[in-house]
N, C-alpha and C positions, 0 to 999 in steps of 0.2 A: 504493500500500500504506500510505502514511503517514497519508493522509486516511480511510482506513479503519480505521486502528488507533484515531486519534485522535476519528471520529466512534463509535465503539464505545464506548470510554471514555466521551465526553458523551452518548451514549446510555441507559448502567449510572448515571450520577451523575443524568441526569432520572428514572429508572426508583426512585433511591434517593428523589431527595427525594419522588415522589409517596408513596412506603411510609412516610415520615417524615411527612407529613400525613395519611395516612391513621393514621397512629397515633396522630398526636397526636389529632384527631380522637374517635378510639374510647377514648381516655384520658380527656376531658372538659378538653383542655388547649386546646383550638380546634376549627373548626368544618370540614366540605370540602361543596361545593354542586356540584349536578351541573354547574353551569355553569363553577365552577373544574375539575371533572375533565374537559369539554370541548374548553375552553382549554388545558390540559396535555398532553391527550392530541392535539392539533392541532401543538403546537411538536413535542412527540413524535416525530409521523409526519412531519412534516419533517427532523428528524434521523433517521429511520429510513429514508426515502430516498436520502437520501447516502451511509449508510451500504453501501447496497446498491447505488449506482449506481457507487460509488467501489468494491465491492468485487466488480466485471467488468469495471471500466478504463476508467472513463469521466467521470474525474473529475480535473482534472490535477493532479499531486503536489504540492500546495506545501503545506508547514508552516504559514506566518503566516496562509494563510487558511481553512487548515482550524481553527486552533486559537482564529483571531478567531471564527469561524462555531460553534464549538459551546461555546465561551464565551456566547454571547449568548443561541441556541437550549436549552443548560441551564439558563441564567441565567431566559429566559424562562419557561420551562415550570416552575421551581422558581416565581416572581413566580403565576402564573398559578394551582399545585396550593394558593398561598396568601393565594388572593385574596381572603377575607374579612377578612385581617389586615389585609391592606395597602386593601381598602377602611377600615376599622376607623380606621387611622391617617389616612387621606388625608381621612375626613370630621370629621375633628377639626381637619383646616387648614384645613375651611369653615365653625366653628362660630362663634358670634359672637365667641369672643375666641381663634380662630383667623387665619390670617395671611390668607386669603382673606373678601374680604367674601360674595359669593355661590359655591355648586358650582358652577354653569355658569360662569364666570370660568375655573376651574384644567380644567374641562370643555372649554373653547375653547381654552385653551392646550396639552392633551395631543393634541387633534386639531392643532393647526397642526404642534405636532412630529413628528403621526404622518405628518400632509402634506409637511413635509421629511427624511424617513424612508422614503415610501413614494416622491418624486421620485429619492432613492439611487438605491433599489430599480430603478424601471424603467430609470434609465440608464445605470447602473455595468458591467452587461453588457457593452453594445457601446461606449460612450462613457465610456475609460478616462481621460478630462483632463478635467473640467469645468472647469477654468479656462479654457479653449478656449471656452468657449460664450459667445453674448452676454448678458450682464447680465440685458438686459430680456428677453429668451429666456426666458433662465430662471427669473425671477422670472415671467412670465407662465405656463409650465408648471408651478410651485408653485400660484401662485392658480387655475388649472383641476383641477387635484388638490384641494387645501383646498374648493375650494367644491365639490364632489361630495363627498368625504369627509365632510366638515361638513354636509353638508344631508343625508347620509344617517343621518348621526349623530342631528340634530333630528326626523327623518320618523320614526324609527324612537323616537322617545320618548328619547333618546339611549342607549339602545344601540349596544355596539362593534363586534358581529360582524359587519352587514355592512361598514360602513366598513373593516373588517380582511380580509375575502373581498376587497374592492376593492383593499387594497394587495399582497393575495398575485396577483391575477389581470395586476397591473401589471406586477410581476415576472416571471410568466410572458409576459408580453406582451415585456419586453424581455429575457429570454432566446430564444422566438424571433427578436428583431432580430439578437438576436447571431448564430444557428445561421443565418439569409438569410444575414448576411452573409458569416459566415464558407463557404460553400459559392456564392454568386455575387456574392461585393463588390458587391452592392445593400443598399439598405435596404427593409422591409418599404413601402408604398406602398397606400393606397385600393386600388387595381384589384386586387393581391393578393385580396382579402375574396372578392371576385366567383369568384376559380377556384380556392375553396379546395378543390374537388373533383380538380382536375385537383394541387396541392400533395399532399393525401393519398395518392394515387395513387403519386406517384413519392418520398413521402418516406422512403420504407424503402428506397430501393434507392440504394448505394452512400454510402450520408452514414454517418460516425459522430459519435455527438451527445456529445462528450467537455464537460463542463463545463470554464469556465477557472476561476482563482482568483478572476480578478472577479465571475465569476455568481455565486461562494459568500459574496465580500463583498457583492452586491447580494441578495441571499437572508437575510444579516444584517441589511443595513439595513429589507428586508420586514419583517423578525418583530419588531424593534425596533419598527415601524408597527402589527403588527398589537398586540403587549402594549401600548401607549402608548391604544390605540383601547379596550384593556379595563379597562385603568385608566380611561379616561375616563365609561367605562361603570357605574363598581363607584360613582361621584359622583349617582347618578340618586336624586331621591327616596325617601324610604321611602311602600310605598302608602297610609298613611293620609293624610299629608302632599300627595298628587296632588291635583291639583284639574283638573276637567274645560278651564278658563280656561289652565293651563298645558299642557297636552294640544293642543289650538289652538294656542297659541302656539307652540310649535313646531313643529307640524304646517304650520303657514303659513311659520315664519322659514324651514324648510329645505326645501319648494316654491320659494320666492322667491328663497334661494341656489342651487337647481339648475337654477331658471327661468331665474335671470340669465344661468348657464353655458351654458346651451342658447341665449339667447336673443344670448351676445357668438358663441360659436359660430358661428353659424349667420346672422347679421344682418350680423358685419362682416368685409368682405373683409380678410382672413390677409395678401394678394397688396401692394394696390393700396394700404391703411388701412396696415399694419402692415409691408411692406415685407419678410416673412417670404416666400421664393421658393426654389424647388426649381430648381436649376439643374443639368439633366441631364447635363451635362458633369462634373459634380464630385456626384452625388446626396448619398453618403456624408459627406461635407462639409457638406454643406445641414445633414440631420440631425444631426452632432453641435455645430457650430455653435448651431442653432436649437434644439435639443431636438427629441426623439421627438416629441410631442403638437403643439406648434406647428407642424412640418414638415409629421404625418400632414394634422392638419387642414387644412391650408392644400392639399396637393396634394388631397383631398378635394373642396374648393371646386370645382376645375380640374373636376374628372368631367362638370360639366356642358361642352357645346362651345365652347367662346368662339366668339361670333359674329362675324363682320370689321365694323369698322366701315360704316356707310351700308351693310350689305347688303340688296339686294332682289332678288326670283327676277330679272327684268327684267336686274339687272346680270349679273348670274350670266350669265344665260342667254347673254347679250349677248359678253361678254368669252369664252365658247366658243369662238360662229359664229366670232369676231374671232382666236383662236388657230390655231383648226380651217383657217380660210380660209388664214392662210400657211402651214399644211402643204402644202392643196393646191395654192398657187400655187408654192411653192418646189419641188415633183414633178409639177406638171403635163410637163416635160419631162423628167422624168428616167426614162434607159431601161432601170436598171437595176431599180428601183423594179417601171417599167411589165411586164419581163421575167419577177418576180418572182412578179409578183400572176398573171401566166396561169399561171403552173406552178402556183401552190399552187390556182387555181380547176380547174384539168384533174385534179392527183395528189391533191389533199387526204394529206397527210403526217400520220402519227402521232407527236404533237406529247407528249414525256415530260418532264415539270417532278420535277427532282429536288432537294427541300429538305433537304442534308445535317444532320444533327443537333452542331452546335458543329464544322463543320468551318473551318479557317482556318489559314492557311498562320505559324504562330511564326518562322520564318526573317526577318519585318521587324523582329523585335529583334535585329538583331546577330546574328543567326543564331546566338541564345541561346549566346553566348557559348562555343559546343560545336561549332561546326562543321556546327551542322543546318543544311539546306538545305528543311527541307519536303516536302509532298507531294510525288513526283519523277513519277508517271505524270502528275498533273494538270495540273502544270505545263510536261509535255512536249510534251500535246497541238500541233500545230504546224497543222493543219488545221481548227481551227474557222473558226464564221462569224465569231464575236464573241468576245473575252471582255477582264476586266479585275480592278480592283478594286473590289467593292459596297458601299458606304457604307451602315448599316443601322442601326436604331434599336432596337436591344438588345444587352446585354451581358452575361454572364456564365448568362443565362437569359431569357423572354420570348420565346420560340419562335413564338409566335401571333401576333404583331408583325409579325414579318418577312413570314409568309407573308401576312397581310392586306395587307401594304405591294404585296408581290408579284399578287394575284390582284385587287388593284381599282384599281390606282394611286392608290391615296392615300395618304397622308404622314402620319408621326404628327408630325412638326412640328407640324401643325393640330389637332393633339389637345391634352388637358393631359397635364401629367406623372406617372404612373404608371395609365396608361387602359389598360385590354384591349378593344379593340373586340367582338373574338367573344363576350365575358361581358357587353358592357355595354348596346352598341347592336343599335337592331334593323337587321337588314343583310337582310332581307327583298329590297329591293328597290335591292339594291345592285349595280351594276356590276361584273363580274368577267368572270376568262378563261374559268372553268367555264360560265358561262351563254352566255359569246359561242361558245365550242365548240359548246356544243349548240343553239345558232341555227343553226349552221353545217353540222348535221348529224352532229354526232359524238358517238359513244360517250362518256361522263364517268365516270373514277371516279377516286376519292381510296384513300389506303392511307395508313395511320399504325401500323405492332405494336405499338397500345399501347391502351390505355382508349378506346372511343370519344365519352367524356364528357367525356376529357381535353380544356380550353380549350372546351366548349359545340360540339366539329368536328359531333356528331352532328347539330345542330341548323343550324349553320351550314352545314355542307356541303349538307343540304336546303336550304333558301334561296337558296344560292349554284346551283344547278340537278345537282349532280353526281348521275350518277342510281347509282353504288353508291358505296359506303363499307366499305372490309376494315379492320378492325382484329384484336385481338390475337386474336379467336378464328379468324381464320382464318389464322393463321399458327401454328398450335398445336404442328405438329411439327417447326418451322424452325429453321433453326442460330442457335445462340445464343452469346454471350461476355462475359462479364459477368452471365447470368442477360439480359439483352437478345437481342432477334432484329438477327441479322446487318444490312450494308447487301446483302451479297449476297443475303440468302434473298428481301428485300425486291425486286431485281433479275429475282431468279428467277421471283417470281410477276408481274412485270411480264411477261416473257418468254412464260410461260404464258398472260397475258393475250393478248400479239400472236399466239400460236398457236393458240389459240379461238378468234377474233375479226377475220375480217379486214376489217370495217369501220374508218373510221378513230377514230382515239380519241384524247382528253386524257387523260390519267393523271397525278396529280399524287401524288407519293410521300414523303412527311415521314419519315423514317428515323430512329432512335430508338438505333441501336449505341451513339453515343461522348456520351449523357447522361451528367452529372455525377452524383456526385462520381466521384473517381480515387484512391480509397482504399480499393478492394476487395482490390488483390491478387491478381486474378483470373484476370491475361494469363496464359496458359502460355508457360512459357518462350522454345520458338521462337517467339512472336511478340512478346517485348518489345523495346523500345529503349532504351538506357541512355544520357543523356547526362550529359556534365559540364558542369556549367554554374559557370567558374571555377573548376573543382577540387572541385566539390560533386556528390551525387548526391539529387535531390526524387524520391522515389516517385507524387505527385501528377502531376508534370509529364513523370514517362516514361511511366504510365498512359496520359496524354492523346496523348503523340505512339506512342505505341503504334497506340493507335486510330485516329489519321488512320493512320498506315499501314498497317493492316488497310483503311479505306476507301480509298485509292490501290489498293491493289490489286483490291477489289472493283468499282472505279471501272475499271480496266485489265480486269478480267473480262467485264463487260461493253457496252463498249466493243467489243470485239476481236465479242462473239454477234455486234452491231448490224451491224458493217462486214462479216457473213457473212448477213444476213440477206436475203430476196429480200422486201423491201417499203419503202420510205421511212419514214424515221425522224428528227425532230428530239428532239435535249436539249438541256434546259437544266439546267444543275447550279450548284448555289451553296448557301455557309453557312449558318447562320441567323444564326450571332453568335461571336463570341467565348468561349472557357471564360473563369472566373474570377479566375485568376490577373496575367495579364500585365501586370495594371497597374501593379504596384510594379519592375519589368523596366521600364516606361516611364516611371516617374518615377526609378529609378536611372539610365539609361543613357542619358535623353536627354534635357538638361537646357536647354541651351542653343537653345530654339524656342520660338515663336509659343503661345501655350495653345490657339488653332484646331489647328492640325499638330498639336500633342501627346497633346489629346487627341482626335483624330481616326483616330488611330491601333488605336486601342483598339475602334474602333466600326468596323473596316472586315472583309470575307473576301473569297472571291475569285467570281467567278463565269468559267462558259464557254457557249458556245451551241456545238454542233455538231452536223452532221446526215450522214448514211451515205451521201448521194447528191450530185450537185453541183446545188446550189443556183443560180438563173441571177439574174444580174445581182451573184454573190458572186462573188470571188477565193477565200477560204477559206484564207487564211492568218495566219490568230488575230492580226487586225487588236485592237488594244487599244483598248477604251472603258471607262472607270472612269465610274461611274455610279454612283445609290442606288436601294435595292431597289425604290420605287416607280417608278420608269422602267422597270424590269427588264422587266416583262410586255409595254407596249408598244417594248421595242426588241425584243424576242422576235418579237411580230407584224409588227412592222416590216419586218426583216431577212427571213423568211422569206414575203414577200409576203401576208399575210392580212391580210383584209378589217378596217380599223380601225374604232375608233369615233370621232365627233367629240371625246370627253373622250381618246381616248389620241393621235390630232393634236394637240390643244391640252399632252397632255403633251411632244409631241417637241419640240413649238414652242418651248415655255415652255425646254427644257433649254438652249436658245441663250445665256440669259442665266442658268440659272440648274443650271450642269449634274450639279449631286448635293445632295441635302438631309437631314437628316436631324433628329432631335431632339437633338442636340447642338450641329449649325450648317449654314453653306451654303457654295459653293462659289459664285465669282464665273465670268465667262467667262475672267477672265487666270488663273482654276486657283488663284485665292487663298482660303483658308478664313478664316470668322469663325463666331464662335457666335454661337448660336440669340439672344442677346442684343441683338446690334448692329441698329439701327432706322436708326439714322445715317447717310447716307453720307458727310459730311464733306466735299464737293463730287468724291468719286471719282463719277467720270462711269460703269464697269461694275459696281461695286458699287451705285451708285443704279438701276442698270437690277435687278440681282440680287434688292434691294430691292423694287423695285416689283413684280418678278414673283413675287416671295413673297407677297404682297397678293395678286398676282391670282388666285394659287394657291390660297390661303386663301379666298377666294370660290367659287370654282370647285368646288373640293372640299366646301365649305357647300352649296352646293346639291346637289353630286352623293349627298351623306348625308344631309342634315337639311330638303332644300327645304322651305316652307309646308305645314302642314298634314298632315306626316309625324309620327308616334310617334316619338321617339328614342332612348327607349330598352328594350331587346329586351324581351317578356312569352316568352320561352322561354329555359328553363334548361338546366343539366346535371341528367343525370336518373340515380339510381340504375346503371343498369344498360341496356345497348341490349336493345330489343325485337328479335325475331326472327322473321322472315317463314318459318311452317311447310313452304313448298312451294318452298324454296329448301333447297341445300346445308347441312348443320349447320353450324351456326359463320358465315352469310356475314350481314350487316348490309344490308337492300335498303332505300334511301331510295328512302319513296314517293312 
């Protein structure tokens, strides 16, 4: 209310001084040009924004930044309705027995201020210390600012208005970083860009976009940039004075300053030159350290694949056979293995992949300091084949991740840092569970209740061989909570599926219930959870455990159909990632650890494999294996005796030395964690083996995605809206 009172105020006083130059104006006491009522009426609608966003509660209450913010946004707009004046005076300090020798002189110096004005701007948001940052960071993110600012200035004959569009759009650029961050403690990241269809999609649902006080001192430090850009502008020539000679000249000097920017951009490695690195384990850290623009750019570079060194298909192909072979020598006699593979060749089993949506068991923190204990059905299971903890390489969001990790065995370790494969790469001809099913003879379908464009599934899931794809529309009348379709409805229509259908089938199910944010409100009351967490009560984090416990039980729902069902039936159930929160929970509470362990933690859920029927060569007594998602699929085929491939041998193999990975770090065989960092092994004889099989991994997966002579990266998009095959069901999505 106070930011609203007080943007109203500097509202009425802009609104005053425009009517004050307007009259002086028509009095013959001064002059007003459409370009100064442009100008004013721009700081204007910037304070008429706030006013309105602050007055539906969305703008947080503080006094000193509301009153910094429209002190400046008046101040502005007043500078601006009088900008002949102030041109008037400012070319009398470039006249010859003015204090400037040339205009362009106090010209380059309003642009360098607007360039440390507009660098405020985009970082004040999310990055509330800049003392924090390094020096040359930041002086490097300044000089990438000024030289696009500046060269826009000279291109445009120096005019201010685009140079000022640039420093408002920064702004907005790092108030988005703030609103990522604030809803998945990431930072914005290159592969972002790629799925900003699938970000639209779900950005209205459960986020609220509350400004802090910082946005509004960096929204200051904007408009400061952008009147500094018009001032710089109001120095331009008078037109008699132009001369075709300086028209070029500028024209060239600010080509050559944005040539050079494009040209340091894009020529020198951010990584390897400049020592600027995105370190997965800490991203948040990277970027406010580094700055915004040096990080983005840098992880940018990465989008392309890093290639292993000395790689050649030959090696590749080589280190497979060589993997592949001690799988099958290490089971040539093994009888449970052998026992395994006749049942799944006689019964062929209906094989259900269930990719819970942010599910993950919060009881590894001290059992949130509340007495929580977690999921209670899932963790009771006592009859699985398999299950454990899943080391996986997304956190807080990045859904597509996981399930890539999961459906082709590969590792985003071998990726760079902030890659989405299904946005980026072409996966055409890519190795997965779906196509090895339907070699197999099985029914394929995917289900996601949500956009089928969401993350490019439409597109991918065709490539990958699933021959249907249900998304939101065919889930139209399904139980919802949160404005989301249930995990049960999701369950149901699987059910439905095995009751249609009695061939056997893969069905792979991404479930959508317990999406972020957790600030709806929304649970009804009998199904909230309240906890204390030290005498505290977060609506956020009951929200969350709310919702796993609505999934445990829908997870105990059906469960209970499958163990009544008269046909074989395997699951496999697992998280995709962690919600957003727990990480300030893991730097409070647990301090005294390894930075592998610590933050390791943050990057794990749980998984289980169980099936309705007894499996031969299983005990089935939820033997534990903690693992990373990309193992996940071949231990699935594994266990339940189907037919391998050489690439998911070569993965069980590889797990001996290297047995969970993920983009944060690795696991040794003594169960010791290091980050993604360490190359060393320091003369540790199972960490140099872990080492090496990292390498071979990185090779292995080079070829399995990028062999010779392959496209890398995808020519099919997320498209508007799925097409709909007329001779099927309303609402059903048929990949042809």
């Amino acid at each position: 209310m106070v930011v609203t009172i007080i943007t109203c105020l500097g509202l009425a006083g802009t609104v005053t001084s425009a009517a004050l130059a307007v009259r002086r104006a028509r009095s013959g006491q001064g002059s007003i040009s459409p370009y100064a009522i442009a100008w004013g009426i721009a700081f204007a609608l910037l304070q008429a924004f706030i006013a309105i966003w602050s007055g539906i509660g969305l703008v947080q209450d503080d006094l000193l930044s509301a009153l910094v913010l429209n002190i400046i946004l008046t101040g502005c707009a007043t500078a601006a309705f009088n900008r002949e004046q102030l041109a008037s005076h400012l070319q009398s300090l470039t006249s010859p027995t003015g204090r400037f020798p040339h205009p362009l002189v106090l010209s380059i110096a309003f642009m360098l201020l607007a360039s440390t004005a507009a660098t405020l701007g985009l970082e004040l948001s999310s990055n509330h210390n800049l003392t924090w940052m390094y020096p040359l960071c930041l002086l490097l993110e300044f000089g990438l600012i000024a030289g696009v600012l500046t060269g826009l200035f000279l291109v445009l004959q120096r005019r201010g208005a685009a140079s000022a569009a640039l420093a408002l759009i920064l702004y907005i650029i790092g108030v988005a970083e703030y609103f990522v961050i604030t809803f998945k403690s990431m930072p914005i990241t290159p592969g972002d860009l790629s799925a900003l269809s699938t970000a639209a999609a779900v950005a209205g649902t459960g986020y609220t976009y509350t400004l802090s006080a910082f946005c509004l001192y960096a929204l200051a430090c904007a408009a400061i940039a952008m009147l500094l850009a018009m001032l710089a502008g109001t120095l331009r020539p008078a037109p008699e004075a132009r001369s075709r000679k300086g028209l070029i000249i500028n024209l060239v000097i600010g080509l050559l300053i944005i040539g050079g920017v494009g040209a340091h951009v894009t020529l020198i490695d951010y990584y390897h030159t400049l020592g600027i690195t995105i370190y997965t384990w800490r991203p948040l850290e990277s970027y406010y350290r580094q700055g915004f623009l040096p990080a983005f750019i840098s992880g940018a570079q990465t989008i392309n694949p890093p290639k292993p060194d000395d790689y050649s298909v030959d090696a590749a192909e080589a280190l497979i056979d060589e993997y592949a072979r001690a799988y099958d020598e290490q089971n040539a006699t093994n009888e449970n293995r052998a026992a395994a593979e006749a049942q799944f060749d006689e019964e062929k089993p209906t094989v259900i992949a269930i990719m819970n949506e942010t599910f993950a068991d919060l009881s590894i923190y001290q059992q949130m300091h509340a007495d929580y204990t977690g999921p209670e059905f899932f963790k009771s299971l006592s009859d699985c084949l398999q299950r454990g903890k899943l080391y996986v390489s997304a956190y807080g969001g990045g859904t597509a991740n996981t399930e890539y990790e999961f459906l082709t065995g590969n590792s985003m370790s071998n990726l760079g840092t902030g890659v989405y494969p299904y946005t980026i790469y072409n996966l055409m001809d890519a190795e997965n569970l779906a196509g090895q099913f339907k070699d197999l003879g099985y029914d394929t379908v995917a289900m996601h209740p949500n956009h089928a464009t969401n993350w490019n599934r439409e597109n991918v899931y065709e490539d990958f061989g699933f021959d249907d794809f249900l998304a939101i529309e065919d889930f139209q009348d399904a139980e919802t909570l949160r404005g989301m379709v249930t995990d049960r409805a999701t369950y149901d229509k699987i059910l439905e599926l095995l009751d249609t259908n009695n061939n056997p089938q893969f069905i792979f199910d991404v479930t959508m219930q317990n999406h972020s944010g957790y600030n709806t409100g929304l649970i009804p009351a009998d199904k909230r959870v309240e906890l204390s967490i030290d005498g505290m009560s977060d609506s956020e984090i009951n929200e969350y455990v709310s919702l796993i416990k609505e999934s445990d039980e829908a997870l105990r729902y059906f469960i209970r159909q499958l163990e009544r069902l008269d046909r074989k039936v395997v699951v496999v159930f697992f998280g995709d990632h962690q919600p957003f929160f727990p990480s300030r929970f893991n730097d409070l509470w647990f301090t005294d650890e390894d930075e592998a362990t610590h933050q390791e933690r943050l990057w794990q859920t749980d998984y289980l494999i169980w099936a309705n029927y007894d499996v031969a060569g299983n005990d089935q007594t939820s033997e534990t294996v903690d693992l990373s998602t990309n193992y996940l699929g071949s231990a699935l085929m594994n266990v339940i005796g189907a037919p391998l491939s050489d690439y998911q041998k070569s993965l069980i193999s590889l797990r001996e030395a290297l047995p969970a990975i993920n983009t944060t770090g690795f696991e040794d065989a003594d169960g010791r964690w290091y980050l993604s960092s360490v190359t060393d092994a320091g003369g540790n004889a199972t960490l140099e083996e872990a080492v090496q099989a990292r390498s071979d991994y990185a090779t292995m997966q080079y070829y399995e995605m990028f062999y010779d002579g392959k496209n890398i990266y995808t020519t099919r998009y997320q498209s508007a809206a799925n097409e709909t095959d007329p001779n099927l069901a309303p609402g059903t999505t048929k990949i042809q």
